[in-house]
C-alpha positions as CSV (number, residue, x, y, z in Angstrom):
1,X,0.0,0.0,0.0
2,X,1.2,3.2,-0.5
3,X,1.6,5.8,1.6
4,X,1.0,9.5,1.6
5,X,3.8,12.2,3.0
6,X,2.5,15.4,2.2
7,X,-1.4,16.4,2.1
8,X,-3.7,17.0,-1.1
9,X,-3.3,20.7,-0.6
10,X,0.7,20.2,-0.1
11,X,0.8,18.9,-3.6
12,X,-1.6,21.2,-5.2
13,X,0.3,24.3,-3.3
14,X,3.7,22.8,-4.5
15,X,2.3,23.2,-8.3
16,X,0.9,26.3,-7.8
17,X,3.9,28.0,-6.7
18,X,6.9,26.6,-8.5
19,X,4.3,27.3,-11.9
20,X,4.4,30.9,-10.2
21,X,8.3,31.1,-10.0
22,X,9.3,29.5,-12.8
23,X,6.8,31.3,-15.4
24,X,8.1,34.6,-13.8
25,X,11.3,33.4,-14.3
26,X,10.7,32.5,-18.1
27,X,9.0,35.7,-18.7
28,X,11.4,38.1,-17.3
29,X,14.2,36.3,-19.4
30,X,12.2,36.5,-22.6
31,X,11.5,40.3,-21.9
32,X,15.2,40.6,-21.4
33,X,15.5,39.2,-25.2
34,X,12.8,41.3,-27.2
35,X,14.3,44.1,-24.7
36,X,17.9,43.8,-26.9
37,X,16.5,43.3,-29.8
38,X,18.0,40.0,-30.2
39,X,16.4,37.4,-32.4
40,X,15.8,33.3,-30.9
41,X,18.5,31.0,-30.6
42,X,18.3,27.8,-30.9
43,X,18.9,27.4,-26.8
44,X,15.6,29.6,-26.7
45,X,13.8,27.3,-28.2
46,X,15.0,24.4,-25.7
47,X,13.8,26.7,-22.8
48,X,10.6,26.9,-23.9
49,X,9.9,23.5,-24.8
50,X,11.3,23.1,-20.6
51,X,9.1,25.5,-19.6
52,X,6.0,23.8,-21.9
53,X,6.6,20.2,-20.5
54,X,7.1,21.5,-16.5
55,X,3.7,23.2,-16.9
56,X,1.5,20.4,-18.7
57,X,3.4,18.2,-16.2
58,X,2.2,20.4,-13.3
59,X,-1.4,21.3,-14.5
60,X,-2.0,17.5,-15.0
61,X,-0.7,16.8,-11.2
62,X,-2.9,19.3,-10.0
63,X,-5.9,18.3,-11.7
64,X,-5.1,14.3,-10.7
65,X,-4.3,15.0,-7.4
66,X,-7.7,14.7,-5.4
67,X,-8.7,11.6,-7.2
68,X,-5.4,10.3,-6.3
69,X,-5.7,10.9,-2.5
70,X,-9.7,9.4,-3.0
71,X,-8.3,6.1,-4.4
72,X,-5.9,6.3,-1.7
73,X,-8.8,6.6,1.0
74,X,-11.2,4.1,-0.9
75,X,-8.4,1.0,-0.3
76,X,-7.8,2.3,3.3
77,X,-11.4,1.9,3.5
78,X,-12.5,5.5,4.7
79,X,-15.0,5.9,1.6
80,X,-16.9,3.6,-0.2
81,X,-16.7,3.5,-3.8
82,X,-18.8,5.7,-6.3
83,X,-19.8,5.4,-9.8
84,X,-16.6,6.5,-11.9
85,X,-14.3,4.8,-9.5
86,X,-12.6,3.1,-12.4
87,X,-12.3,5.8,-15.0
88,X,-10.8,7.9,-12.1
89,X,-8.4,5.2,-11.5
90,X,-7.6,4.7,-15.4
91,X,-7.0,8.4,-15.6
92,X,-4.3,8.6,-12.8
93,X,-2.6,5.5,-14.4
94,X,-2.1,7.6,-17.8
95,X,-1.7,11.2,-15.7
96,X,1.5,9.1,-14.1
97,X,3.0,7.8,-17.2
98,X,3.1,10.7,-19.4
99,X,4.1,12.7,-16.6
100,X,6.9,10.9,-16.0
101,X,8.1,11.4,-19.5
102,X,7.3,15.4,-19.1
103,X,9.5,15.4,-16.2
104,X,12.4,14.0,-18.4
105,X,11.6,16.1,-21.4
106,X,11.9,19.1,-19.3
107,X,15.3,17.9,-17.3
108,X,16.7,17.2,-20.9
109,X,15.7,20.1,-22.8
110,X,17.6,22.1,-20.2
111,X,20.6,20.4,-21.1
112,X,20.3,21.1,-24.9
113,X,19.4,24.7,-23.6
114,X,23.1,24.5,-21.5
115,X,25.1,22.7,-24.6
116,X,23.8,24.8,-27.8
117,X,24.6,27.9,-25.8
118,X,28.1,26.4,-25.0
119,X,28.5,25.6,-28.8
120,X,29.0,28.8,-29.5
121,X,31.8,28.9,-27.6
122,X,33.6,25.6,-27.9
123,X,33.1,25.9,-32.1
124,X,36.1,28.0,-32.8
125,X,38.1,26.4,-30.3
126,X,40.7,22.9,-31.7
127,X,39.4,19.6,-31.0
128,X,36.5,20.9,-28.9
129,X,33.5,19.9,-31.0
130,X,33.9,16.1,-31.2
131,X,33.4,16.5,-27.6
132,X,30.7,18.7,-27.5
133,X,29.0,16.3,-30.0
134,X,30.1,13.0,-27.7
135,X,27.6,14.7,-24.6
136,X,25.3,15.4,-27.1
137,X,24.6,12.2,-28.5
138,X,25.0,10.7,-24.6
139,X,22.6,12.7,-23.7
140,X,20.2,11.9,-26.8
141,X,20.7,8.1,-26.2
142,X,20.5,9.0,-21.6
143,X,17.1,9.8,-22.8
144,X,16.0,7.4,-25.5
145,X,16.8,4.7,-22.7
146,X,14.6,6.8,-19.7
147,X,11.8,6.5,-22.3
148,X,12.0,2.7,-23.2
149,X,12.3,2.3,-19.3
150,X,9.5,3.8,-18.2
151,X,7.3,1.6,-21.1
152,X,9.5,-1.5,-19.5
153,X,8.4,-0.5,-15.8
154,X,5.4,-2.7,-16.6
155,X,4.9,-6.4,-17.5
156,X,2.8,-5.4,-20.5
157,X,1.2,-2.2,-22.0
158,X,-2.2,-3.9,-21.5
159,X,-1.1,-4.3,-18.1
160,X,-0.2,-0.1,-17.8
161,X,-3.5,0.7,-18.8
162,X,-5.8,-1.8,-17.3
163,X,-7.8,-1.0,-14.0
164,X,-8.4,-4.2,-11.4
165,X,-11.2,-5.2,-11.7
166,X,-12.8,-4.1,-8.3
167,X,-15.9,-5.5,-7.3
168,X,-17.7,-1.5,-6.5
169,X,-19.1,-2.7,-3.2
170,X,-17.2,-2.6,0.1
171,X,-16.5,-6.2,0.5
172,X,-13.8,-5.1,-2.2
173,X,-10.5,-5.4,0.3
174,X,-7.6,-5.7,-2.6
175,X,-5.6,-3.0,-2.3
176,X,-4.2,-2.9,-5.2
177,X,-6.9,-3.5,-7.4
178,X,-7.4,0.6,-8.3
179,X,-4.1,0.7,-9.1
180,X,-3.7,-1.3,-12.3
181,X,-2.0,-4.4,-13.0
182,X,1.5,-2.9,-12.6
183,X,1.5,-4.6,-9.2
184,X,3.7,-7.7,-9.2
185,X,7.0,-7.5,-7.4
186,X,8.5,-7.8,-11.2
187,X,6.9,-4.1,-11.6
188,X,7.8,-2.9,-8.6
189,X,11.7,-3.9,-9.1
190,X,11.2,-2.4,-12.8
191,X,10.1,1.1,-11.6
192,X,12.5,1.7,-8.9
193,X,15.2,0.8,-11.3
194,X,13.5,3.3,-14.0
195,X,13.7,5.4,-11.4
196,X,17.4,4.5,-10.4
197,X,18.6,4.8,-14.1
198,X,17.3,7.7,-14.7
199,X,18.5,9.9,-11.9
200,X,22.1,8.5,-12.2
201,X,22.0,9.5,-16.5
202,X,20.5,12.8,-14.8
203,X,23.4,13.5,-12.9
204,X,25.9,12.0,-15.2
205,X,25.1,14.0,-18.0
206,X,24.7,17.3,-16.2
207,X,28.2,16.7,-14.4
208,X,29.4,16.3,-18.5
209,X,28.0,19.3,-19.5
210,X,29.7,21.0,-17.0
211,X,33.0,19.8,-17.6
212,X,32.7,20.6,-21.3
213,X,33.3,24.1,-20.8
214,X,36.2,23.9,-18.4
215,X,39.4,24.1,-21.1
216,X,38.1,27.4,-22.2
217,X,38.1,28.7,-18.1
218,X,41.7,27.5,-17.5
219,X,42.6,29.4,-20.6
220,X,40.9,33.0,-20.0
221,X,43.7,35.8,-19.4
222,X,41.3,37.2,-16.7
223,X,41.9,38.3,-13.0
224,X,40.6,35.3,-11.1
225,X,37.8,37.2,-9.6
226,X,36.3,37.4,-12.8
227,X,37.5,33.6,-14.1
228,X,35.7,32.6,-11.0
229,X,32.2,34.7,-12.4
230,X,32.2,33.1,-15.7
231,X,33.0,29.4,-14.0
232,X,30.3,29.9,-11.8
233,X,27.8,30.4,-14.8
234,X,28.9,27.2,-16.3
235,X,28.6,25.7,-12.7
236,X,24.7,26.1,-13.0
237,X,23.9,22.9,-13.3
238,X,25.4,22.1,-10.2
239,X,21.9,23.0,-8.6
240,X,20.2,20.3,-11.2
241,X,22.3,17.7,-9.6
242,X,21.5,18.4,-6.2
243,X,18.3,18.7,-6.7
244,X,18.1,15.2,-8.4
245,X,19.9,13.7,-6.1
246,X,17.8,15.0,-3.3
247,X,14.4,13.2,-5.6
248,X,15.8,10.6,-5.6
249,X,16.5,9.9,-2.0
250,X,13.3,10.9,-1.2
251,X,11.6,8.5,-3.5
252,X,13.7,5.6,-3.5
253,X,14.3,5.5,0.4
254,X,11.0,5.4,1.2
255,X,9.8,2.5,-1.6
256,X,11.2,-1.0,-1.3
257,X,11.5,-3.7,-3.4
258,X,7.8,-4.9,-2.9
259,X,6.3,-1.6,-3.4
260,X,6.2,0.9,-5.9
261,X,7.0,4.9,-5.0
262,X,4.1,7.1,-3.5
263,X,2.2,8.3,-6.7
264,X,1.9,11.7,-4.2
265,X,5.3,11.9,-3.3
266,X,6.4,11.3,-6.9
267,X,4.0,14.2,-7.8
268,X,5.3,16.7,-4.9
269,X,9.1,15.7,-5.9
270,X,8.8,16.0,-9.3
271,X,7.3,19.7,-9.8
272,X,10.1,20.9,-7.5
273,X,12.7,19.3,-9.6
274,X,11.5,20.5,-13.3
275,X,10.0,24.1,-11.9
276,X,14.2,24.6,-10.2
277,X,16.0,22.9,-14.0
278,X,13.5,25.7,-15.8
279,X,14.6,28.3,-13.6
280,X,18.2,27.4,-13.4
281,X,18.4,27.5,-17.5
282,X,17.1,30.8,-17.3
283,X,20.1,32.2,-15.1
284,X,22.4,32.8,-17.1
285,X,20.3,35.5,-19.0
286,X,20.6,37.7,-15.9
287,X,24.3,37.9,-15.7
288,X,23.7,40.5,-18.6
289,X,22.2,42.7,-15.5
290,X,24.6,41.9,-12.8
291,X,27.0,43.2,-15.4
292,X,25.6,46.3,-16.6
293,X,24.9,47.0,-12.9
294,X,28.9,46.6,-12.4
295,X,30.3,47.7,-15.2
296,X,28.0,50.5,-16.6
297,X,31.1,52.1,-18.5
298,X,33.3,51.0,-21.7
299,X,36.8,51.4,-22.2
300,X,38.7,51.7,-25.1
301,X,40.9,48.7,-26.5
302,X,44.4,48.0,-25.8
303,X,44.4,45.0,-28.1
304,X,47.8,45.1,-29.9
305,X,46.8,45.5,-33.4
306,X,43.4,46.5,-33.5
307,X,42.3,50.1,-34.4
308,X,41.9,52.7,-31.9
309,X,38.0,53.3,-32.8
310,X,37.1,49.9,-31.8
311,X,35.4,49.7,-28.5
312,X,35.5,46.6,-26.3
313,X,32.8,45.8,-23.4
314,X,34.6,46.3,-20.3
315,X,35.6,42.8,-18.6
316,X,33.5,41.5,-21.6
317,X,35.6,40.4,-23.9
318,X,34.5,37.4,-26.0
319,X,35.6,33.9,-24.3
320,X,36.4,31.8,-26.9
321,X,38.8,34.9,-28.4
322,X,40.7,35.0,-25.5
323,X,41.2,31.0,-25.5
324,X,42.2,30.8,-28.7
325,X,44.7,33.5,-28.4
326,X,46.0,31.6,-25.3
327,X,46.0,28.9,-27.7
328,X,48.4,30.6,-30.1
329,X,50.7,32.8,-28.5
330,X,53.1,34.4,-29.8
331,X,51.2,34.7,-33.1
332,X,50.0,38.0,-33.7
333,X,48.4,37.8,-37.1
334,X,46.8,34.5,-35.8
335,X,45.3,36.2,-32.6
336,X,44.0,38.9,-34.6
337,X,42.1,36.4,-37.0
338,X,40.8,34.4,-34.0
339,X,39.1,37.7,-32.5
340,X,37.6,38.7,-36.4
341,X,36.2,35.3,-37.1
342,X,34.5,34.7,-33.7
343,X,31.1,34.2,-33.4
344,X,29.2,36.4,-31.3
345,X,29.2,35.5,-27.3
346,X,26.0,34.3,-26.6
347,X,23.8,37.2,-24.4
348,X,23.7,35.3,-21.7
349,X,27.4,35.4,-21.0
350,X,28.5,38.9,-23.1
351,X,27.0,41.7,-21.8
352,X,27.8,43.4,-24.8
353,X,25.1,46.3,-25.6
């Protein structure tokens, strides 16, 4: 039987609020775009298709959550049954399994957000790309395999979608007969191990993403004050990780391997940890403020080389210009053609007016 650790209202609150924060999140960052007149990116796109799958995600928990705490108090035998006892039951079986793959679709599409926006960085840069593309397609095939294992977390597909058959009377005592057929110990082992798998290609893959910028850190000509601002914005998934790790405990300690995890506390877990990966791909759009706020002036270039009319952001000088000038020192003309032919710094990260 399964057991309840936050209330009805809990859950629904939960929604409500992290559907608050992370739409004001999303919003203010968009403003920020049509605000510079810059046109969408390819990372923009990811964001929103985050943000679209945390909120059908959240709205469907919301809407599922009082018949899910109903069932729950019909097999404790607090309330007898009622007339659309089993369509309520079907509907919470297929609320549960898409959600589950709208919680990964939003996790995931943060990470494309994290690795187009590094692309622009890492694609002038020697020998950076075949990495770039090796935690891209991990991550593509990371979530091809959290998809096939959440249709595997049940014996059958008949069995996903099929309700017990409960007698509605209250000489009805099975327990798990609302639930579906999903209720062997064969199931249960299946969906903690869905669960196990995909948390750990969570992590892994963030940790990746992170690591994937760090050549280009070591290699800024920067005081460290500000080396340790620009790591700090490619540290953002950090809070991803955490927060995953923290689901998972939370889930997996308290299921065993004869039961499967509290449908409720899957629910409350879940909006927490897509409404925080939305907000946390959003972050990087406000260093452009923190800077601005900082740095309010521009200072004319110093750059060997480069004419004196050219004006340079202060303490915003392109990233992957400076690394591959680190890469080839000593080669003026070679600098020089690194700085003309690279791409412009994403928004995010430039500053630049």
């Amino acid at each position: 039987m399964e057991r309840n650790y936050v209330s009805a209202s809990q859950v629904q609150a939960t929604g409500y609020t992290m559907i608050g924060l992370s739409s004001a999140v999303v919003i203010a960052r968009f403003s920020l775009i049509f605000w510079k007149l810059r046109s969408l990116q390819v990372e923009d796109g990811c964001i929103m298709l985050s943000w679209a799958c945390f909120l059908a995600m959240s709205i469907a928990y919301i809407i599922v959550t009082p018949v899910v705490y109903k069932i729950d108090a019909y097999t404790d035998g607090e309330i007898g049954p009622w007339a659309t006892m089993l369509s309520d039951a079907l509907f919470m079986i297929k609320v549960f399994f898409a959600n589950t793959m709208l919680l990964w679709g939003s996790l995931w599409s943060v990470k494309l957000y994290f690795l187009f926006l590094y692309r622009r960085l890492l694609q002038d840069l020697p020998g950076e790309m075949k990495w770039w593309y090796a935690v891209l397609c991990f991550c593509i095939v990371t979530f091809i395999g959290a998809i096939v294992s959440n249709f595997t977390s049940c014996q059958s597909m008949h069995a996903w979608f099929t309700v017990g058959q409960c007698s509605v009377s209250p000489a009805c005592v099975d327990t798990d007969s609302c639930e579906g057929e999903c209720s062997t110990h064969r199931d249960a082992v299946a969906e903690i191990a869905s669960l196990y798998y995909s948390f750990a290609v969570d992590a892994i893959s963030d940790i990746m993403i992170m690591v994937l910028p760090l050549r280009l850190v070591v290699s800024l000509h920067l005081p460290l004050g500000q080396k340790i601002s620009v790591a700090a914005v490619f540290a953002l998934g950090t809070i991803c990780v955490i927060m995953a790790v923290v689901r998972v405990i939370q889930i997996g300690t308290r299921a065993n391997n004869d039961s499967t995890p509290s449908s409720s506390w899957l629910a409350f877990w879940g909006m927490i940890e897509a409404g925080i990966a939305v907000i946390v791909g959003c972050l990087p759009a406000f260093a452009i403020i923190y800077r601005r706020t900082k740095n309010p002036h521009r200072y004319r270039s110093s750059y060997v080389g480069m004419s004196s009319s050219v004006y340079v952001p202060q303490e915003d000088v392109a990233l992957s210009e400076l690394a591959t000038r680190g890469e080839n020192s000593g080669t003026r003309e070679t600098g020089l053609k690194a700085f003309n032919t690279t791409p412009e710094l994403p928004m995010e990260l430039s500053g630049e007016e």
